[in-house]
C-alpha positions in Angstrom: 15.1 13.7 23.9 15.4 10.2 23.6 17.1 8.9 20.0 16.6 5.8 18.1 19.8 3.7 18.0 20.5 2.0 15.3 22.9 -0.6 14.7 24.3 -2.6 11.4 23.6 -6.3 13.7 20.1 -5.8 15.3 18.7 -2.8 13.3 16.9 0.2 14.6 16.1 0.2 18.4 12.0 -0.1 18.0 11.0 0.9 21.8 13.8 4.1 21.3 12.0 4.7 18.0 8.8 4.9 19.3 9.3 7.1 21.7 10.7 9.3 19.4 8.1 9.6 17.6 5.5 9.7 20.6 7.8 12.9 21.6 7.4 14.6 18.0 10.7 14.0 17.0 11.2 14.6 13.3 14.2 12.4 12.9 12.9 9.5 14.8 9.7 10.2 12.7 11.8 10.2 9.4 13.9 7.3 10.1 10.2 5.3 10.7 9.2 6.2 7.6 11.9 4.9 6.0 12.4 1.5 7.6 8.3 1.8 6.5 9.4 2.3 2.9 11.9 -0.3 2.5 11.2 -3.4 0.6 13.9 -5.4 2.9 12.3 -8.1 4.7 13.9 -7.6 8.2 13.1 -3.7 7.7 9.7 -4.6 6.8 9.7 -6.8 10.5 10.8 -4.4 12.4 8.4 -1.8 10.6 5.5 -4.4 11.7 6.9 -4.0 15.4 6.9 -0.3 15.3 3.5 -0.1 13.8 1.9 -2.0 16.3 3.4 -0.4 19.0 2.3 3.4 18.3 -1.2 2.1 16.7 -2.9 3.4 19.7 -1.8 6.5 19.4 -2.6 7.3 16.0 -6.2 7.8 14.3 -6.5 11.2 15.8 -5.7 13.6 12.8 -7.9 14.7 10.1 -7.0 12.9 6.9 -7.3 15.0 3.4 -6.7 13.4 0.1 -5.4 16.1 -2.3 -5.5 15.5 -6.5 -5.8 17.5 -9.0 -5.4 18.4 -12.9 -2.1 18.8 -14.0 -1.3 22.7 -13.9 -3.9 23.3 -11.1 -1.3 24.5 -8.1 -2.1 21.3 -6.0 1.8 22.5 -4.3 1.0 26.2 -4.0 -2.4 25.6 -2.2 -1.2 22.9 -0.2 1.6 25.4 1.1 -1.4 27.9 1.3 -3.9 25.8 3.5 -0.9 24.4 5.4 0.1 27.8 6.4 -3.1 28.5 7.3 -3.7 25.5 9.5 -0.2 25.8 11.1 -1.5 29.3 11.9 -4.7 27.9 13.8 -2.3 26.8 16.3 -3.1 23.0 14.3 0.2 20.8 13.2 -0.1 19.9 9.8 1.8 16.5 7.8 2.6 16.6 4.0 2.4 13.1 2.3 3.4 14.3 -0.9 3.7 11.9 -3.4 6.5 12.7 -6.3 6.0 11.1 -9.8 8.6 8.4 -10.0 11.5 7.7 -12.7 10.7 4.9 -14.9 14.5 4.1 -15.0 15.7 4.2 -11.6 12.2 4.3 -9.4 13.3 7.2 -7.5 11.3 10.9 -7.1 11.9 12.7 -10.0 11.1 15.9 -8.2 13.3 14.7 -5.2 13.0 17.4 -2.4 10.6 19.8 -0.8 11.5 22.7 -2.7 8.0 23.1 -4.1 6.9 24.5 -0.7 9.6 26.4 0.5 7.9 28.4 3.1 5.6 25.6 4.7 9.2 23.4 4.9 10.5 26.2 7.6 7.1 26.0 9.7 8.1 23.9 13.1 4.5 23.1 12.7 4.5 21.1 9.9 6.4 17.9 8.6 6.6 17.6 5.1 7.6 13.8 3.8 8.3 13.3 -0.5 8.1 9.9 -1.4 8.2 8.1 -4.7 5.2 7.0 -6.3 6.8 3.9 -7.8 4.1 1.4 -9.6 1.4 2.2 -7.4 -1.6 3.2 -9.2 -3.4 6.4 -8.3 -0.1 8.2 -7.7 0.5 7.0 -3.9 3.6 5.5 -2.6 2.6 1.9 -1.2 3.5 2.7 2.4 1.3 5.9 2.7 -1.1 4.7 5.1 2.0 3.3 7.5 3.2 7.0 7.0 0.0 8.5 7.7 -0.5 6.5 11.2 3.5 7.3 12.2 2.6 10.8 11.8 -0.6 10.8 13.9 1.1 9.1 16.4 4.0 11.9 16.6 0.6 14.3 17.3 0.0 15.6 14.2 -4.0 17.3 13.5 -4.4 17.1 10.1 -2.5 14.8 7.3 -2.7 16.0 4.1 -1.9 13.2 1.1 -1.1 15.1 -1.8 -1.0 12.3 -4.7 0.7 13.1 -8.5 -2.5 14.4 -10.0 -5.4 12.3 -11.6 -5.1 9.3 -13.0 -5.8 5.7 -12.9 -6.7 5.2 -9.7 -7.8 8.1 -7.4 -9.4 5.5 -5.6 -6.8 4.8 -3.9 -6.7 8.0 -2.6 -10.1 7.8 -1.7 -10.2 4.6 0.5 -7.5 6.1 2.8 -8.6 9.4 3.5 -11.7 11.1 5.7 -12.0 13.3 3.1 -11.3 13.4 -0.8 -10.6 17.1 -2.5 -10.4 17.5 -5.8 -8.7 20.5 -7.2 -9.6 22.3 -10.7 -8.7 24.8 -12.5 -11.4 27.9 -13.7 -11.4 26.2 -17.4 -15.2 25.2 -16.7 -17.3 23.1 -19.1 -14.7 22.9 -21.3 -12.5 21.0 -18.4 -14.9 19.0 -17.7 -14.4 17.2 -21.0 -10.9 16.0 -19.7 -11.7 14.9 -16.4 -13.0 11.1 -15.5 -16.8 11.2 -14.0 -15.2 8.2 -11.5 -13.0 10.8 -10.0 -15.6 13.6 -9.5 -17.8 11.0 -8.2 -14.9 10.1 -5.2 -14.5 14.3 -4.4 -16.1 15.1 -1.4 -15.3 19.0 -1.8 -14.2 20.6 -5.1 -12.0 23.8 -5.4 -11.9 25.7 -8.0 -8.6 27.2 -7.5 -6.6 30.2 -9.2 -9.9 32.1 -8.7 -8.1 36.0 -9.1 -7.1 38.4 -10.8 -8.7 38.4 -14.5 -9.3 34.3 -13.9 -11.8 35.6 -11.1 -14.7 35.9 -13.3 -13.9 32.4 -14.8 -13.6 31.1 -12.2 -17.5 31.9 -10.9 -18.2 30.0 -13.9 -16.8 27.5 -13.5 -17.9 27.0 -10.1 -21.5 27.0 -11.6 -20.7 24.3 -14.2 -18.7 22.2 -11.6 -21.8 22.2 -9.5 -24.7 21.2 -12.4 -22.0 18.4 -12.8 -22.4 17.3 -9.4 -25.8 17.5 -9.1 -26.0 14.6 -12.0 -23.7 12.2 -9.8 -24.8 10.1 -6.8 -22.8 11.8 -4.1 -20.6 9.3 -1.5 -22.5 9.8 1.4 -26.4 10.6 1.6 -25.1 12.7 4.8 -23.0 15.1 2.6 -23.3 16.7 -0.8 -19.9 18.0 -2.6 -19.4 21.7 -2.5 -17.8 23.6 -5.1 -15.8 26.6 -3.6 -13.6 29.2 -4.8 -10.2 30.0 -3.5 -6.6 31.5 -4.5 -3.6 30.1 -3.3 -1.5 32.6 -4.3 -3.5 35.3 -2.7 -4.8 33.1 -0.2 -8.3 33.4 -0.1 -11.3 31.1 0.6 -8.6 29.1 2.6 -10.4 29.6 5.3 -13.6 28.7 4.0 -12.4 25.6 2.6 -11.6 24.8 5.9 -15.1 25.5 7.6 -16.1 23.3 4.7 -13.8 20.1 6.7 -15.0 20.5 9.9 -19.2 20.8 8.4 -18.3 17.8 6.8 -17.0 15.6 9.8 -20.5 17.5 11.9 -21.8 15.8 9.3 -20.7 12.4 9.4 -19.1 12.2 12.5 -22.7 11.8 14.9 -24.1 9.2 13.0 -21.1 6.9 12.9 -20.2 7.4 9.3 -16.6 8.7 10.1 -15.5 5.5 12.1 -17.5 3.3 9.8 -15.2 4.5 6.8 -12.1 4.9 8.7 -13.5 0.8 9.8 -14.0 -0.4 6.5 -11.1 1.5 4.8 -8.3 -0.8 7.1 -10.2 -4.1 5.7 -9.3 -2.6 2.4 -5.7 -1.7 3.6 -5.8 -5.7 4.9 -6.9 -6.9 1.2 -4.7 -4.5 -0.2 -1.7 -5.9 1.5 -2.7 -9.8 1.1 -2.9 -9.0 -2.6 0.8 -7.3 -2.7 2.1 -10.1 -0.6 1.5 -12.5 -2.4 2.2 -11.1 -5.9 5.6 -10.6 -3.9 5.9 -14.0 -2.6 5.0 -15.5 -6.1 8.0 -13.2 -7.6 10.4 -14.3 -5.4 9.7 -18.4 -5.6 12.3 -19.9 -7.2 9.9 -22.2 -9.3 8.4 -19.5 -10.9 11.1 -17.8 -11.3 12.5 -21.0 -13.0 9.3 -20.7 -16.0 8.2 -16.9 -15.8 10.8 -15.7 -18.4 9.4 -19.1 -21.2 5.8 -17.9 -19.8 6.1 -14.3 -21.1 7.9 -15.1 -24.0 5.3 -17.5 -25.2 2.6 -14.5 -24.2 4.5 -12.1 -26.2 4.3 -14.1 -29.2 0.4 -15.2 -28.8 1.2 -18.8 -28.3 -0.5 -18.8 -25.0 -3.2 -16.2 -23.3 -2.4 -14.3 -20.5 -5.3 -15.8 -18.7 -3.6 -19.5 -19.1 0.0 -18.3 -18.5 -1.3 -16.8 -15.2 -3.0 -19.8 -14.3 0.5 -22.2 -14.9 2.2 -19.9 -13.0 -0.2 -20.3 -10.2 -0.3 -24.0 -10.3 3.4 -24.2 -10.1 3.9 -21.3 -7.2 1.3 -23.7 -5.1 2.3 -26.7 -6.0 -0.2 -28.1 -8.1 -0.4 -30.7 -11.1 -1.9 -29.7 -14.4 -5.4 -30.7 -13.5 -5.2 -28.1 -10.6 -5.0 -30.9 -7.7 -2.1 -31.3 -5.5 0.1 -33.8 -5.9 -0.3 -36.9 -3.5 
């Protein structure tokens, strides 16, 4: 099988990378990743190149965003439904996002540990990857991930993000479908968890559902569902389910799963799939414009020159954030005080 050379002068070979990756090699598929994840602008070129490149082979898979509440066994099911998938003769990708250090930026959990047995499955491809700043828990080159590992013929791509939090919609705007896992606390959970985020699930599972939790767990299924009924679901095509399952035991995997494909019956013949999938890479295209230029205003030298007077004079309330921002602006494009541009 053909390797991706790489060299210290011109960088990873792109057309040996590629088809690496078209061949379902894991280390060509890894290494793409990475050049994806790097901040360095040549790697980010040459990431661009790549992209390109396999783009029409990707956009296959089923995508699956994963959160849940901490404490919930997002790992444990996500090694159960993998397993399960991987046994359907289906190949299965792990995007699991690790929380990140606050000192050092890197994965705090570091490794794939967490799902020991799904790791060993030749079916499966299991990527960690720092969360960093992003919000909503998902590293900022997911969605190059996800289309590298479509195009290296992977079914289903499962995004597992840190868990809920400030911006699950994220999540949301790059997947087919959103799951949200809870635990069998019931009404009383419901207290804790933001109406935004079980307004974005498509499917809710109530998991841990065994053992003496079993009876809970029906429970909660029932106030989980009365809860749903109250919200305005995402598509008038679909209403969330609430479904049981154990991942430890591994049941109502299997349902969960005939729950996916009635879902994509659902949307897919009335154009609903592609028109997300459509209107989810504008967002992507925003979502980079935005980043790109908060980078490109970082690195200019002129700002550079006033950002450390700017925040000082915010920190101490001698000017609002709103007019710092605004300064900053002027000076990254060149403008006078008055908001022109200089003649």
């Amino acid at each position: 099988m053909q390797r991706a050379a790489t060299s210290v002068r011109s960088g990873p070979d792109i057309p040996a990378l590629q088809a690496g990756i078209l061949a379902g090699d894991r280390r060509s598929l890894a290494r793409a990743i990475t050049l994806a994840e790097s901040t360095r602008a040549d790697h980010q070129e040459q990431s661009a190149a790549l992209l390109a490149a396999i783009l029409p082979h990707a956009g296959k898979a089923v995508r699956i965003g994963i959160t849940g509440t901490p404490g919930v066994g997002k790992s444990t099911f996500i090694e159960a439904f993998g397993k399960y998938l991987t046994g359907q003769g289906l190949r299965v990708a792990v995007l699991a996002v690790d929380p990140s250090s606050a000192r050092s930026g890197g994965s705090i959990l570091g490794d794939k540990t967490r799902m020991e047995e799904l790791v060993r499955d030749p079916n499966a491809f299991i990527r960690p990857s720092p969360a960093g700043r992003t919000l909503g828990g998902v590293a900022r080159r997911t969605r190059e991930a996800m289309l590298l590992v479509e195009a290296a013929g992977f079914d289903v791509v499962l995004v597992e993000t840190v868990g809920v939090g400030q911006s699950e919609t994220t999540v949301a705007d790059m997947v087919d479908m959103f799951m949200l896992l809870l635990a069998p606390g019931g009404g009383d959970d419901l207290q804790g968890i933001k109406r935004g985020i079980m307004e974005l699930a498509d499917l809710v599972v109530v998991n841990k559902a065994d053992g003496d939790l079993l009876k809970v767990a029906r429970l909660a299924k029932g106030d989980y569902a009365a809860a749903l009924r109250l919200m305005r679901p995402r598509s008038p095509l679909w209403h969330p389910q609430v479904m049981l399952a154990s991942a430890v035991q591994r049941t109502g995997i299997a349902d969960i799963w005939q729950a996916i494909q009635a879902y994509r019956a659902a949307l897919e013949p009335a154009g609903e799939w592609e028109r997300r999938r459509a209107d989810q890479a504008l967002a992507w295209m925003w979502r980079e414009l935005s980043d790109g230029l908060v980078d490109e205003l970082r690195a200019d030298s002129t700002v550079a020159a006033r950002l450390p007077r700017m925040e000082a004079e915010v920190r101490v309330g001698r000017v609002t954030p709103t007019a710092a921002a605004r300064r900053l602006l002027a000076a990254f494009l060149g403008l006078r005080g008055d908001g022109n541009r200089p003649t």
